[in-house]
C-alpha positions in Angstrom: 93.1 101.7 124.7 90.5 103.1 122.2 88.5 101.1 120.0 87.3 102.9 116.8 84.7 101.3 114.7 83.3 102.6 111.8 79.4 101.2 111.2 77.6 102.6 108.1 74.2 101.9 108.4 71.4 101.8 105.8 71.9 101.2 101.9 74.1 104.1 100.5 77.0 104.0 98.9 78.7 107.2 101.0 79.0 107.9 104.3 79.3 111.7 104.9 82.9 111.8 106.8 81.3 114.2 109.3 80.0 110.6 110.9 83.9 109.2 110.6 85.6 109.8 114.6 88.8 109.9 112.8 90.7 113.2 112.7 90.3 114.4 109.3 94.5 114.8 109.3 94.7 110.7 109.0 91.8 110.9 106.4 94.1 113.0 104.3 97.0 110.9 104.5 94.9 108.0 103.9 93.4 109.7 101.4 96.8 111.2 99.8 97.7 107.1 99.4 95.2 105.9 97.6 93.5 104.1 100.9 90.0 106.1 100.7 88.3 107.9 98.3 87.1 111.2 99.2 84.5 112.7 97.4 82.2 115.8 97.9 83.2 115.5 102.0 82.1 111.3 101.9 83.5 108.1 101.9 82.2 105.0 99.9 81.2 102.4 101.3 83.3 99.4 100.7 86.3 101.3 101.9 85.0 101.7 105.1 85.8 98.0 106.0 89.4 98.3 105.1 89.5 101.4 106.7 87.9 100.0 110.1 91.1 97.4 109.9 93.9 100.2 109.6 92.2 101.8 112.5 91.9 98.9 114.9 95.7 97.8 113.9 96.7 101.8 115.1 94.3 101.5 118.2 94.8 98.5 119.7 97.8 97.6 118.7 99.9 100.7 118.6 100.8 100.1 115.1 101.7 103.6 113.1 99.7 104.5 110.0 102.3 103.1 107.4 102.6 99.6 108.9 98.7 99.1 109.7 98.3 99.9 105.3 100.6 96.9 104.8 99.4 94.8 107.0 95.3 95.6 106.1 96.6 94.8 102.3 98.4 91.5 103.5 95.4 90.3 105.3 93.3 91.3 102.6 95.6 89.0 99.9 95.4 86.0 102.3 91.9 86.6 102.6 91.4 86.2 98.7 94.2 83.5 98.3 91.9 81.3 101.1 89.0 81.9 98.9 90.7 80.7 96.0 92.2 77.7 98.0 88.5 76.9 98.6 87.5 77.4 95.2 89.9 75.3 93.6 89.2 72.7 96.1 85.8 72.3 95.6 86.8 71.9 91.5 88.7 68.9 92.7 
């Protein structure tokens, strides 16, 4: 099993996807839906953590590409309903 993490060190808002160990045919398709946005060869930044998520589902759990998309946007939904679960408790 192969664990893929993608770090993006320092401050800026790219990271050229030269640094990505993805093959650039996934990066497409993720691309191609609306997953990552490519620009001049880079990727911004606050995708990277969603796409980290899709990778580790495919990795380590065997997961294809479709499924691991769905499943990074549910866990991202109960992510924000938890914060909002916390935020109306604390209005209470």
């Amino acid at each position: 099993m192969k664990l893929v993490k993608v770090i993006h060190p320092g401050n800026e808002n790219w990271l050229p996807v030269s640094r990505l160990s993805i093959h650039p045919g996934i990066l497409d398709i993720l691309e191609e839906l609306g997953v990552i946005e490519v620009v001049n060869e880079q990727v911004e930044q606050r995708s990277l953590q969603r796409l980290n998520k899709i990778i580790r589902l495919r990795e380590t759990l065997g997961i294809n590409l479709n499924g691991a998309i769905v499943i990074a946007d549910l866990l991202d939904r109960v992510a924000e309903l938890e914060d909002e679960v916390r935020r109306l408790q604390r209005e209470r």
